[in-house]
C-alpha positions in Angstrom: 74.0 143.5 110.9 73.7 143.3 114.4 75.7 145.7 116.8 77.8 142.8 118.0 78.7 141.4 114.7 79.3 145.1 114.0 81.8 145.6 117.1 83.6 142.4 116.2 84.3 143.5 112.5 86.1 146.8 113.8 88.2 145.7 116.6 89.3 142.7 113.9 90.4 145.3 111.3 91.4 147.7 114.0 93.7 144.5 115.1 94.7 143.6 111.3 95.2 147.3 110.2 97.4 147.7 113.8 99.8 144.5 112.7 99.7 145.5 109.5 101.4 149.4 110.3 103.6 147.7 112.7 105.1 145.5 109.8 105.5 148.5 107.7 107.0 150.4 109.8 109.4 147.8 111.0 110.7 147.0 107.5 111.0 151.3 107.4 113.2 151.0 110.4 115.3 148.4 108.5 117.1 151.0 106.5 118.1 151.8 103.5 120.3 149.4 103.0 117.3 146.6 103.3 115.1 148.6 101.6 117.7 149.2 98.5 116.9 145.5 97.4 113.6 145.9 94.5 112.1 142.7 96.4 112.4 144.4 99.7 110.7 147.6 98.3 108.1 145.4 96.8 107.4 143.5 100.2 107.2 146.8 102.0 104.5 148.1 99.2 102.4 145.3 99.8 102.6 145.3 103.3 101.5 148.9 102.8 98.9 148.7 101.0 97.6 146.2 103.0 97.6 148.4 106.0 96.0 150.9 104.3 93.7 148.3 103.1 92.4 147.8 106.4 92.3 150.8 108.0 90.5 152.2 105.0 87.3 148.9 105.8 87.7 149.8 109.3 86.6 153.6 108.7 84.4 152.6 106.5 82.1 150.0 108.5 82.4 153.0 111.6 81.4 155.9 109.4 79.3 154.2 106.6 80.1 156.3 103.9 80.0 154.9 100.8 83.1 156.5 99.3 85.3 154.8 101.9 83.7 151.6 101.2 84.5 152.2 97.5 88.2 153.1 98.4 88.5 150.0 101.1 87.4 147.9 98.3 90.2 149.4 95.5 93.1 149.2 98.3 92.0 145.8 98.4 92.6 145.2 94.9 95.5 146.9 94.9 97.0 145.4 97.8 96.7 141.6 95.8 98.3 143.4 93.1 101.1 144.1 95.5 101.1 140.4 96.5 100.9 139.2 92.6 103.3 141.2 91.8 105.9 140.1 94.9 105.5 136.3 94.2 106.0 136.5 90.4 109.0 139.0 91.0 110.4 136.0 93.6 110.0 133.6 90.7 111.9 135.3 88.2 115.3 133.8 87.5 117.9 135.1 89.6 121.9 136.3 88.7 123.4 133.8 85.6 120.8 131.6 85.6 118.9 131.6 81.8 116.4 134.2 81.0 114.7 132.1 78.7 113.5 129.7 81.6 110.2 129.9 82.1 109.1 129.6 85.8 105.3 130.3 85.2 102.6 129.1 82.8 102.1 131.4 80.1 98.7 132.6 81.2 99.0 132.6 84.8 100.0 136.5 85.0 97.6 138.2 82.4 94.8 136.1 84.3 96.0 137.9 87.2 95.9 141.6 85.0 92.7 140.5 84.1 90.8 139.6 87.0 92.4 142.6 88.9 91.4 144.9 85.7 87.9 143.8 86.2 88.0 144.0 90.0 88.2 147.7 89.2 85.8 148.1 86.4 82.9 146.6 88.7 83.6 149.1 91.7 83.4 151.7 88.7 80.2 150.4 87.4 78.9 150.4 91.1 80.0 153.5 91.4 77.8 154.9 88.4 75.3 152.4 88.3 76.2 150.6 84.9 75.2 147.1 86.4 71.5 145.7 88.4 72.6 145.5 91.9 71.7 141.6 91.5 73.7 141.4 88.6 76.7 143.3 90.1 77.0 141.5 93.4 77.0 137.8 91.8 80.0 139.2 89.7 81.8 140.6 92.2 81.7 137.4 94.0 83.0 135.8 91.2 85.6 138.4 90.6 87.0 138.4 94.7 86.6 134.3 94.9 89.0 134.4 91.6 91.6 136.6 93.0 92.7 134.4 96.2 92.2 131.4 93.4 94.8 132.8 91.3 96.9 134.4 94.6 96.7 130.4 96.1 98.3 129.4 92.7 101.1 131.4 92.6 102.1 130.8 96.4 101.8 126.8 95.7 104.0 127.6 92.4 106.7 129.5 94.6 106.7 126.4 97.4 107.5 123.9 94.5 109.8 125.8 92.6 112.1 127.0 95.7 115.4 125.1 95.6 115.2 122.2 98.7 117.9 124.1 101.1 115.8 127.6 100.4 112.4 126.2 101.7 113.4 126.3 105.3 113.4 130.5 104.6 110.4 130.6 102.7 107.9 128.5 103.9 106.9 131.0 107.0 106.2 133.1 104.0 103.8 130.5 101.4 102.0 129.7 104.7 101.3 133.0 105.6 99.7 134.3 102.3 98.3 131.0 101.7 96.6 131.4 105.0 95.0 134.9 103.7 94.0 133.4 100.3 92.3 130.3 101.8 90.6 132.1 104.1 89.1 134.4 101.5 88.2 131.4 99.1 85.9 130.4 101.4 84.0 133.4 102.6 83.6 134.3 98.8 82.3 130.2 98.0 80.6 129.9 100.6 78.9 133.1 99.6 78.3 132.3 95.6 76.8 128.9 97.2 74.1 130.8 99.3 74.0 134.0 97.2 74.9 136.4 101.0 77.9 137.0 102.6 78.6 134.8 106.1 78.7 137.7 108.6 80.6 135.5 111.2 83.8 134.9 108.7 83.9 138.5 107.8 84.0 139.4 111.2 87.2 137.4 112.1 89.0 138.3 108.7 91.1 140.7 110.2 92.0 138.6 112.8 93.4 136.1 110.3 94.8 138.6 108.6 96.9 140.1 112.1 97.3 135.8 112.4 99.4 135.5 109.4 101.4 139.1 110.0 104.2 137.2 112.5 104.7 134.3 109.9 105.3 137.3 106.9 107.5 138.9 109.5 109.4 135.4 110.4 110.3 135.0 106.5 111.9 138.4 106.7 113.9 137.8 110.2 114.8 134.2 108.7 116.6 135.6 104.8 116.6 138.8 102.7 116.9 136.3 99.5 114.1 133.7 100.0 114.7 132.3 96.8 117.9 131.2 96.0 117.9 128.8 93.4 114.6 128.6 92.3 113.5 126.4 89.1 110.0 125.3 87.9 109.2 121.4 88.0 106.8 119.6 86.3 105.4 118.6 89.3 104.9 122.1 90.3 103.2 123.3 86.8 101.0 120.1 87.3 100.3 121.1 90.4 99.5 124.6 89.8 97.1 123.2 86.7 95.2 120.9 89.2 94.1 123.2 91.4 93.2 125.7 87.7 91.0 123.2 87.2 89.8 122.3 90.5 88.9 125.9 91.2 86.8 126.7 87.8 85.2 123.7 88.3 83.9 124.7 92.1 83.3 128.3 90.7 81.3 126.5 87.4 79.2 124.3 90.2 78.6 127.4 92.4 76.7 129.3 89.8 75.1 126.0 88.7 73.8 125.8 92.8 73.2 129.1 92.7 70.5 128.9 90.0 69.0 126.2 91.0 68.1 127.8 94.1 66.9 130.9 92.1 64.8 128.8 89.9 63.6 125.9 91.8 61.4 127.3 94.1 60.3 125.1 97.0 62.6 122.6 95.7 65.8 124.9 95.1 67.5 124.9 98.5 67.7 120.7 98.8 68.6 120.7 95.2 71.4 123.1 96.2 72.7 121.1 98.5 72.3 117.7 96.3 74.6 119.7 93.7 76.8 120.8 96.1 77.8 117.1 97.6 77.4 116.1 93.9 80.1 118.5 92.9 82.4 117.4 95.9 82.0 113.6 95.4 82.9 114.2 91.4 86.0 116.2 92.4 87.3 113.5 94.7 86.3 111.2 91.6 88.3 113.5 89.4 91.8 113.9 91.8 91.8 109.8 92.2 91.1 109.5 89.0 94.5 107.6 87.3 94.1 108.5 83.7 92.8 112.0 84.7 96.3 112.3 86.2 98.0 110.8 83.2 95.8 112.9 80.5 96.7 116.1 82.7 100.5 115.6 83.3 100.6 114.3 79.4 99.0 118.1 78.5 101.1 119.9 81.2 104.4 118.2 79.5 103.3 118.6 76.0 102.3 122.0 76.1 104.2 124.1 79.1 107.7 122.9 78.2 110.1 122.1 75.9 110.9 118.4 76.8 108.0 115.9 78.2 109.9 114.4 81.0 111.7 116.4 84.1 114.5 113.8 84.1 116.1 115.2 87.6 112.5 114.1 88.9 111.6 110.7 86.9 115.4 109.5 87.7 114.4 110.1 91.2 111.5 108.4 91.6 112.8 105.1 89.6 115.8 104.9 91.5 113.5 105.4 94.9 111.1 102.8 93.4 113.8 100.3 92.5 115.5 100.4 95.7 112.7 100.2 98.1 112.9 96.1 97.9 115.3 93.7 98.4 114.5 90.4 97.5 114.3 89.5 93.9 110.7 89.0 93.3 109.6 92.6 95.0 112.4 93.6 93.0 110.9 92.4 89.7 107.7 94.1 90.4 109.1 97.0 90.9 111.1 97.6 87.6 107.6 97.3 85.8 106.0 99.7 87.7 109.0 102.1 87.9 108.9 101.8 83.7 105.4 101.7 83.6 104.9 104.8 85.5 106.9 107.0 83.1 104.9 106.1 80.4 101.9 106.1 82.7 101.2 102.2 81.9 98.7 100.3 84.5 100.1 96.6 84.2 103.1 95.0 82.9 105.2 91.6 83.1 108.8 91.0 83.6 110.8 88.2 81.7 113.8 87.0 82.6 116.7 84.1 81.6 116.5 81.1 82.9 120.3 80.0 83.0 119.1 76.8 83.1 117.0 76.2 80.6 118.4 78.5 78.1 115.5 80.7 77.5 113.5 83.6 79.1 110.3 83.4 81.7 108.1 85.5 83.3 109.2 86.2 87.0 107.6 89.2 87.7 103.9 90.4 86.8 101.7 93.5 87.6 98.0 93.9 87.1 98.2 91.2 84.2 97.2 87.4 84.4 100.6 84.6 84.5 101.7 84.2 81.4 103.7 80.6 81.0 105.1 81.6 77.4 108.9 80.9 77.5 110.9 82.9 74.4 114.1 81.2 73.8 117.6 83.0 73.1 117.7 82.5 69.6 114.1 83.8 68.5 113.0 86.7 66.6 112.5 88.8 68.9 115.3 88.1 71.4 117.5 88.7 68.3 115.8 91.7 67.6 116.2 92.9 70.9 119.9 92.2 71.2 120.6 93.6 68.0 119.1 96.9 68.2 118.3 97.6 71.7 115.2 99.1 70.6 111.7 99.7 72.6 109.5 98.0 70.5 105.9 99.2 69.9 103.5 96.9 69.2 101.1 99.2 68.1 103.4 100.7 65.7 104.6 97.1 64.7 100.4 95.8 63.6 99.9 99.3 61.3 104.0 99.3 60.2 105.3 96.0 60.4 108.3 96.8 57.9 110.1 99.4 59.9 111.2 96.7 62.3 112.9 94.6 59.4 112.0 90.6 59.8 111.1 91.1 63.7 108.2 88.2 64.4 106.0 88.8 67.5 105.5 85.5 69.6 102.4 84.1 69.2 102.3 84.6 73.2 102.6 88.6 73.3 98.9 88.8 72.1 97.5 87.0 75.1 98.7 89.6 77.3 95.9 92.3 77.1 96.5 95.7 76.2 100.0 94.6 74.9 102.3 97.8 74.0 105.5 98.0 75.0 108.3 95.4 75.1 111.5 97.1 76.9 114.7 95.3 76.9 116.4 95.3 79.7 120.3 95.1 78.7 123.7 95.2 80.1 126.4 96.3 78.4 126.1 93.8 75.5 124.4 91.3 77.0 120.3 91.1 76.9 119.2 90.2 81.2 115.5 90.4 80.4 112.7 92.4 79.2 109.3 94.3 80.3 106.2 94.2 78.6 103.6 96.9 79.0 100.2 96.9 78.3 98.5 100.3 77.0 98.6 103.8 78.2 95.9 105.4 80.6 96.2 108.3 78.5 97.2 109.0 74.6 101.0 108.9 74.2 103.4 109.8 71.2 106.1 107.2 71.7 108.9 109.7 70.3 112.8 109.6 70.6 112.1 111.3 74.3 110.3 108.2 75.3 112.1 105.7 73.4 115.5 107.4 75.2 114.1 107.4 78.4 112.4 104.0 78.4 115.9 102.5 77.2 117.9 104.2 79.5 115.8 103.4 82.2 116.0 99.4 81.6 119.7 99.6 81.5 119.7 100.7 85.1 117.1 98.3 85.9 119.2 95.9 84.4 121.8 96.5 86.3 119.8 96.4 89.6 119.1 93.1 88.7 121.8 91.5 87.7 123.1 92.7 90.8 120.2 91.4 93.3 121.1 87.9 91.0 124.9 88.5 91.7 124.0 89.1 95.3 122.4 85.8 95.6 125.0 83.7 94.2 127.2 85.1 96.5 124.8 84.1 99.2 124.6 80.7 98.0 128.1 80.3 97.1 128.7 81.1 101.2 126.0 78.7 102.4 127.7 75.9 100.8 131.5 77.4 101.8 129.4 77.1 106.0 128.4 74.0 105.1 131.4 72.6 103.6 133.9 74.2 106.7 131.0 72.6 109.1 131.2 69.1 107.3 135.1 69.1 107.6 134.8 69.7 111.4 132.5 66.8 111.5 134.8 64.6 109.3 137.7 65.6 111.8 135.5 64.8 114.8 134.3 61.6 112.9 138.2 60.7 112.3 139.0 61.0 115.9 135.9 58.9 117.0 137.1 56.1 114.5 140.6 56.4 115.3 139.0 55.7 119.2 137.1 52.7 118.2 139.7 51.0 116.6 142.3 50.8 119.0 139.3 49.4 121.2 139.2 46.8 118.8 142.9 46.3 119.0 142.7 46.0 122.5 139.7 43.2 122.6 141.5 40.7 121.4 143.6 40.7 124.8 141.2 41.9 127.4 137.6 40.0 125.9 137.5 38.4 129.2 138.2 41.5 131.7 134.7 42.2 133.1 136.2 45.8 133.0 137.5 46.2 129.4 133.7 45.1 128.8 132.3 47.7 130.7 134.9 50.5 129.5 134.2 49.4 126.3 130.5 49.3 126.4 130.6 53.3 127.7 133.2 54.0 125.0 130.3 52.7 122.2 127.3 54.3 123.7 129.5 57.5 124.0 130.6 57.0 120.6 126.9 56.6 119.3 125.9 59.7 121.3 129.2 61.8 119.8 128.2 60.7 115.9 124.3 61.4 116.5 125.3 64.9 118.0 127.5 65.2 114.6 124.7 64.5 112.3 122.5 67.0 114.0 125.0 69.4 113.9 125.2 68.7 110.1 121.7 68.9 109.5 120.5 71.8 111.4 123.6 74.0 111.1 127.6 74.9 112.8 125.4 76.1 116.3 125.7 73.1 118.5 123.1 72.0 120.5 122.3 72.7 123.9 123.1 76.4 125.2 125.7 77.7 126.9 126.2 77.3 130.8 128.7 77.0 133.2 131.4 74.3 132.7 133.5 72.9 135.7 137.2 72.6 133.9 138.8 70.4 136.4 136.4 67.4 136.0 136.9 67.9 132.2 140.6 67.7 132.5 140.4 64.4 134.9 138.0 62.7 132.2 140.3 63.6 129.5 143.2 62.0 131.6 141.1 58.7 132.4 140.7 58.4 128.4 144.2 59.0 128.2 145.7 56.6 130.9 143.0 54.0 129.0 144.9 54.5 125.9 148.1 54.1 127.5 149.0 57.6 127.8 150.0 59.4 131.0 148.9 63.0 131.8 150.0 65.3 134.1 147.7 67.2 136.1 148.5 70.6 138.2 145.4 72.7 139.4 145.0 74.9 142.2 141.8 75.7 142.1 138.5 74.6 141.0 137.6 77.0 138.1 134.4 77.2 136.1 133.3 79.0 133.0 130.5 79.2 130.8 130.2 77.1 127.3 129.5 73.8 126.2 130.8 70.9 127.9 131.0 68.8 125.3 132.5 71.4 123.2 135.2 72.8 125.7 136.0 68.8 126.3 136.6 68.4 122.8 139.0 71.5 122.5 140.7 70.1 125.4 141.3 66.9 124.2 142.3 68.0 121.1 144.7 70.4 122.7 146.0 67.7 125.0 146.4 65.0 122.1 148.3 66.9 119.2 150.6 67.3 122.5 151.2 63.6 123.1 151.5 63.2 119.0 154.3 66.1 119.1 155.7 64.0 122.3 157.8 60.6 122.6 156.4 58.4 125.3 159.4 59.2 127.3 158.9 62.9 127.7 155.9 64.5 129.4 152.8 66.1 128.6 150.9 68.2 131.5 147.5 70.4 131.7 147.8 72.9 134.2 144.9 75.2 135.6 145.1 78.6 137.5 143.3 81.6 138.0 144.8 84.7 136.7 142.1 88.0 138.0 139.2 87.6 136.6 140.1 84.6 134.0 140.7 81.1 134.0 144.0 79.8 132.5 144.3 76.7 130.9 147.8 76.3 130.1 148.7 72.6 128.1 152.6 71.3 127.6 154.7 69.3 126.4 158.6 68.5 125.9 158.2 67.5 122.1 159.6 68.8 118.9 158.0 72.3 119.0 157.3 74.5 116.4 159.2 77.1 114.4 157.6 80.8 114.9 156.8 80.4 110.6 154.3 77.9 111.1 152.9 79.5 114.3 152.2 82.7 112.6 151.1 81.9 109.4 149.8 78.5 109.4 148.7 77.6 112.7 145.1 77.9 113.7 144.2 78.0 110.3 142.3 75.4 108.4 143.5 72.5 106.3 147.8 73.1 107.8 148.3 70.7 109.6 152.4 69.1 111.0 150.9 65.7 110.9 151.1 63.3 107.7 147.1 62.1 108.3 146.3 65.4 109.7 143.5 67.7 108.3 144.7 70.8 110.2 140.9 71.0 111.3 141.2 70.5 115.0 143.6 73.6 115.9 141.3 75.6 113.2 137.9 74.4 115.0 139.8 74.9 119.0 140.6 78.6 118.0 137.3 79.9 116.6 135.1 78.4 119.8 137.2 80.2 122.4 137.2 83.0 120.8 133.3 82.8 120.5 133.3 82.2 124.1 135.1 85.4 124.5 138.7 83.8 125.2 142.1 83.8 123.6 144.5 81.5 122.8 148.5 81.9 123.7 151.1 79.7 121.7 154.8 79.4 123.5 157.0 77.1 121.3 160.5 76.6 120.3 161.7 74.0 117.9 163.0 70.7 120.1 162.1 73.0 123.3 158.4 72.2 123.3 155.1 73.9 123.1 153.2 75.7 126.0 149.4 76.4 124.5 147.3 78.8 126.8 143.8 79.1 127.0 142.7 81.7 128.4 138.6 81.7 129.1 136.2 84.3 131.1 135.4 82.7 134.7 131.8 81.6 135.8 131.5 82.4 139.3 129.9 79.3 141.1 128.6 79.7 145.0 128.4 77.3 147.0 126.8 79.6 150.0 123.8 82.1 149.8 124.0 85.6 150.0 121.2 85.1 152.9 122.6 85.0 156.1 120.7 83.8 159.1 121.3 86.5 162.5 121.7 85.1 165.8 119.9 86.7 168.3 122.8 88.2 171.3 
């Protein structure tokens, strides 16, 4: 070891061994009162003994006596004992909860006595020379590679197991030790893989050490009970298994490097390093590996707990998986996966009823070909399925065909490959499709848990269904309620645009000869023609009119709609003080107009009068229309005026007032109804004004 490499080792213990004291004697100035808690006491061992841990290596590397050495190297052990023994204490169950719930695997803590048992029994076989000093050191590398293996497993078995609203308290915590254990895994792989100890990464351990201090001491500051409400998931025992197996795996590949470097000769160090990327490319192999997933979370069920299935977890995940799509095909696919994934199925199909055809289809499919084989509502198996509600196995059904009575399998359910499952999919009595499955990744016992599950599971599926079908009736039911409201405005329009043409008729057979009916007339058609074409658009490409909005001068739509008028024999009264604009359609707002301004000469004899008057009232345009006729109680004005199909005349369709309301109040306007029975009816429209200029903001200067 060079003298630099040897400076940088003591001032990163002297820094770790520093942080560490500081800790300790932080949690000592606590009080008593902290320190009367058994997890406090604990912590405040482990911190200790971690401190004394590192002073010890730091007088050791200064002095070089090997009795300091040996005592560094049992503090050492000691102080993961500390840390074992704090994690596993966090994860016992707490207060009322049971104390026959088991948090950890089985074997987890006597893996930990053993490796620390033989952490000690090497430094006493050093110490008497029981062991070749080649011999000794490769298992002492094995021996301090497993104990940040096993420390890494318990910390990532705490992280999952903490209840969701303790994390935020204990995660400064898992990251810190997780940080020390890491760290360590790698100096002790890296030095099993090259058979000497990286002099560079023990030089900064200390200084990851002193790194992770502030996050121990930022779990302390944040909660005195870190672990409130802690359980063990699946998830986490799977978890925890993974990386088991992912770290006696690395360790079995080391040793396998490690000889082939010893015995190859020449050759040893590239073979080394072709097992070495040969060990990492199988592990990645391994961790994508689908049925090494399902075979491993099949064995973790089985064997760690009492019931296969964390149901708080799969109902989770299904009703996540089921409501991530919204249209009824995405839906479909994801009711087969969400059932296939509990039973760790790669492919499925989904079959539904066709209410037209009486019989059930495939909608949906996963990883398996179409499948055009239609099962009708009074087959076998559809009667099976109603009957019973059972998952059938198909498996089960070819090697004991008699425990599912005189059930018949379609003759298309064999060209499906893999066939397994069929899950119906019922609610309440009635049977809204079913799932077929194709075979397991992994072996499965199809028990009660599974059958349970499965058919609780398409019940909810079911039910997301049939509501994503309800949904789109609904839909479709209010498409055709638009399209029937936007073909009775269009028969109203038409009626008036009839009623228009035929009392030009009428009128032809007096005025044939009068250059000027001609040309009146000739306008009226083409206008006519243009109205109807503007209709049938209307109709065909939906209620939005066409055109877009712009600014609409209101007198010269009142003087046309008093010219039609006066043509029809009508008179009008006109009062406008000023020349107001807004912004709509100008077809549309004429159309309101005249409708306003003709249901007032209908309510009116030709001896009384009918008036439009227009003013500006701030920033608004009032449109105010009259008349002396009958009037209207204050009954019909509130409940059925302005409302579709209610109507005072005999021929009337009660579209027009209807159609009249709901555009001005799209344009952002109101309507204001005055009447009194034989007084009248004053109908005010009030609409936002469009400023129009008629001058430029740019003014030209004369020069003085």
């Amino acid at each position: 070891m060079d003298t630099e490499s040897a400076s940088l080792i003591v001032w990163s213990l002297g820094i770790a061994a520093s942080a560490y004291t500081l800790l300790a004697i932080y949690f000592l100035a606590l009080g008593k009162q902290w320190r009367s808690g058994r997890r406090a006491r604990m912590m405040l061992i482990a911190v200790f003994l971690s401190a004394v841990w590192t002073s010890l290596s730091l007088y050791a590397v200064t002095s070089a006596q090997p009795i300091l050495l040996l005592l560094a190297k049992t503090a050492d052990i000691g102080r993961f004992a500390a840390w074992y023994a704090f994690v596993v204490y966090l994860l016992r169950p707490q207060g009322k909860e049971s104390t026959d719930k088991k948090l950890l695997p089985a074997w987890l803590i006597p893996a930990c006595g053993v490796v620390l048992l033989a952490g000690l029994c090497l430094q006493l076989s050093l110490s008497f020379g029981l062991m070749p000093a080649d011999q000794w050191f490769r298992t002492a590398l094995f021996q301090a590679l497993a104990m940040p293996v096993l420390g890494l497993m318990l910390v990532e078995q705490l992280f999952r197991a903490v209840s969701d609203d303790s994390v935020w308290n204990i995660k400064p915590l898992c990251l810190g030790l997780a940080g020390q254990f890491v760290f360590d895994i790698y100096i002790f792989s890296d030095a099993l893989m090259f058979n000497q100890i990286d002099i560079d990464a023990i030089s900064v351990r200390g200084i990851v050490h002193a790194i992770t201090v502030p996050l121990i001491l930022l779990a302390t500051l944040r909660s005195r009970d870190w672990t409130s409400k802690i359980h063990l998931s699946q998830k986490a025992a799977f978890h925890s298994a993974t990386l088991l197996i992912a770290g006696i795996y690395l360790l079995f590949m080391a040793s396998v490097g490690y000889y082939v470097r010893y015995f190859g000769g020449d050759w040893g160090r590239a073979l080394q390093l072709a097992i070495v990327c040969a060990a990492i490319l199988g592990l990645g192999v391994i961790v994508v590996s689908g049925s090494m997933r399902a075979k491993l979370r099949v064995l973790v069920g089985k064997h760690f707990f009492s019931y296969r299935y964390d149901y708080r977890e799969e109902w989770l995940r299904f009703t996540q998986t089921l409501s991530s799509q919204d249209s009824p095909q995405a839906l479909g696919q994801q009711v087969i996966r969400g059932l296939a994934n509990m039973v760790e199925s790669p492919a499925g199909g989904l079959w539904l009823r066709e209410a037209a055809h009486d019989s059930y289809r495939q909608t949906a499919r996963w990883n398996i070909p179409a499948n055009e084989g239609l099962e009708g509502t009074d087959s076998s198996l559809l009667r099976f399925l109603k009957s019973s509600g059972w998952v059938i196995n198909l498996e089960e059904y070819r090697c004991y065909p008699g425990r599912y009575g005189d059930l018949e399998i379609p003759s298309w359910i064999p060209d499906i490959p893999n066939a397994w499952l069929v899950i119906p999919l019922m609610v309440g009595a009635q049977m809204n499709g079913f799932v077929v499955l194709t075979s397991s990744r992994t072996q499965i016992d199809v028990n009660w848990e599974v059958n349970d599950l499965l058919r609780t599971a398409g019940c909810q599926a079911a039910g997301f269904l049939a509501n994503m079908q309800a949904t789109e009736a609904l839909l479709e039911a209010r498409k055709f309620d638009a399209f029937n409201k936007m073909s009775a405005f269009v028969v109203h329009d038409l009626k008036n645009i009839v009623t228009q043409l035929a009392l030009m008729i009428k009128n032809a057979e007096r005025h044939r000869d009068n250059p000027e009916f001609q040309q009146d007339m000739l306008m009226t058609v083409e206008h006519s023609v243009e109205r109807m074409r503007q209709l049938m658009m209307q109709l065909r490409e939906g209620a939005t009119p066409p055109g877009t909005a712009c600014g609409v001068n209101l007198p010269t739509v009142i003087q046309r709609i008093q010219k039609e008028k006066m043509d029809l024999g009508r008179s009008v009264e006109i009062r406008m003080q000023d020349r107001l604009a807004t912004r709509g359609h100008e077809d549309r707002l004429e159309r309101v107009i005249g409708h306003l301004v003709q249901n007032a000469l209908d309510a009116t004899d030709p001896s009384g009068s009918v008036w439009v008057s227009l003013e500006k009232r701030g920033d608004r345009a009032a449109l105010e229309v009259g008349d002396t006729g009958h009037g209207m109680t204050p009954d019909f004005i509130r409940e059925r005026l302005f409302k579709p199909f209610q109507s005072t005349k005999q021929a009337g369709m009660g579209i027009g007032a209807y159609e009249s309301a709901q555009y001005i109040r799209e344009l952002g306007g109101e309507m204001l109804v005055d009447s009194e029975p034989g007084e009248g009816t004053r109908i005010t429209v009030i609409l936002p004004l469009f400023e129009v200029r008629s001058e430029s903001d740019l003014h030209e200067r004369v020069p003085a």
